[in-house]
N, C-alpha and C positions, 0 to 999 in steps of 0.2 A: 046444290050440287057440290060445293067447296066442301063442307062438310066427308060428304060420300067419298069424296080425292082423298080426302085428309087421311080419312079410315083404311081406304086400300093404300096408299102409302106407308103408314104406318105397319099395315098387316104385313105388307112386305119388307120392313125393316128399313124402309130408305130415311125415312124421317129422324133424325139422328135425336138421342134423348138431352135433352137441355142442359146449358153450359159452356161451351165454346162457341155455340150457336150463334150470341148473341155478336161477338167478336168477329166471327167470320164474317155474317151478315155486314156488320158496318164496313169492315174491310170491303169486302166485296163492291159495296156499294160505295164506297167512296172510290176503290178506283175507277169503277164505271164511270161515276162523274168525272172526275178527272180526264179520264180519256174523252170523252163527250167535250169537255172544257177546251184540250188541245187539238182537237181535230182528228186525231188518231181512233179512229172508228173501226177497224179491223179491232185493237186491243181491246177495245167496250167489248166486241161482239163476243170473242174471245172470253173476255170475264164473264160476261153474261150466261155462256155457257155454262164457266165453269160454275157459275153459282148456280143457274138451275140443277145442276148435276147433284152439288154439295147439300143444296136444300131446296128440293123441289116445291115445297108447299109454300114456299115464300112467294111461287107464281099464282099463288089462291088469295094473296092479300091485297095484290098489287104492285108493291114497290116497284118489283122487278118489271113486270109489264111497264111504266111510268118511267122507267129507265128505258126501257128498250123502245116505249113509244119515242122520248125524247131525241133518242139515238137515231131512229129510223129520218122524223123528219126535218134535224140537223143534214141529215141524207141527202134529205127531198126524194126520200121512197115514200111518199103522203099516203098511197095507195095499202103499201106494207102497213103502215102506222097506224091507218086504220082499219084494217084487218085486225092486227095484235089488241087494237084497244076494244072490238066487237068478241073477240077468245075471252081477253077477261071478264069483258061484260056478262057472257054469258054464260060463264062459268059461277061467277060471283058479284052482281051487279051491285051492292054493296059494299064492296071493298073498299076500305078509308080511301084511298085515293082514286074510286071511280071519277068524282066529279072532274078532278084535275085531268084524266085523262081524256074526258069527254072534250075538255074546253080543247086539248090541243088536237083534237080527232076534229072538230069544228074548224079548228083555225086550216087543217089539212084537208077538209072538202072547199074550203076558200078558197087555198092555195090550187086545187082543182080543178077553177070556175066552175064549184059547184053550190051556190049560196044559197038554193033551197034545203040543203041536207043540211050545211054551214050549219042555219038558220037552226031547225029542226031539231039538232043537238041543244044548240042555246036552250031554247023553249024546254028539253028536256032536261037540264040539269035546275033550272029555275023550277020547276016543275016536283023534281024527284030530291032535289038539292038544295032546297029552299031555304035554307038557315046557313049554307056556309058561303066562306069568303068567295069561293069557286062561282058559285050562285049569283052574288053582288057581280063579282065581272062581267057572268053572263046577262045579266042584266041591263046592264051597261052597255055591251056591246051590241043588245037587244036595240036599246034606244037611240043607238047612231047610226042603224040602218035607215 
């Protein structure tokens, strides 16, 4: 499905042609952290926007979801945060930073008293995520239940 986004984006001209691109992007993303860092969470949201705006397809890789998951549950909108990190998934389960976003969708059904889903994600990124560092944690956290 990422793909398919990519293409109607593109058809309609939002997808901007490479070159600033890459600048904006870390701009963008570094002030989100920042704002995340300081507490100033209206500002995150804020940038957040404005980077979906700027460069929508970058919501098909992850980053941005991975930011805004972070954002949400710095929040403790857990509920939010996992929502956004189910949007990516299923748009692009794939996406280099699915694993990391799953570990902290896990840590937000904990944060829920909900340690059978908790649990469930674990098992799924062990699973599906098997060779990365993301993986090892879940793993870990597997064996102190």
């Amino acid at each position: 499905q990422a793909q398919a986004a990519r293409e109607i984006y593109e058809s309609l001209g939002i997808i901007e042609t490479p070159g600033g691109e890459n600048f904006k992007r870390g701009y963008l993303a570094g002030q989100v952290e920042e704002y995340i860092r300081t507490k100033d969470y209206e500002s995150a949201e804020e940038c957040l926007d404005e980077w979906a705006l700027a460069l929508p397809a970058d919501k098909l890789e992850g980053f941005w979801s991975l930011l805004r998951v972070r954002m949400l549950t710095e929040r403790s909108l857990f509920g939010e945060a996992i929502m956004e990190a189910r949007v990516l998934l299923g748009v692009n389960p794939w996406a280099p930073y699915a694993p990391e976003i799953l570990l902290i969708a896990s840590q937000c059904h904990r944060s829920l008293n909900q340690p059978g889903l908790a649990r469930k994600i674990l098992e799924r990124i062990v699973e599906e995520y098997g060779e990365s560092e993301t993986a090892r944690q879940a793993r870990s956290m597997l064996d102190q239940d």
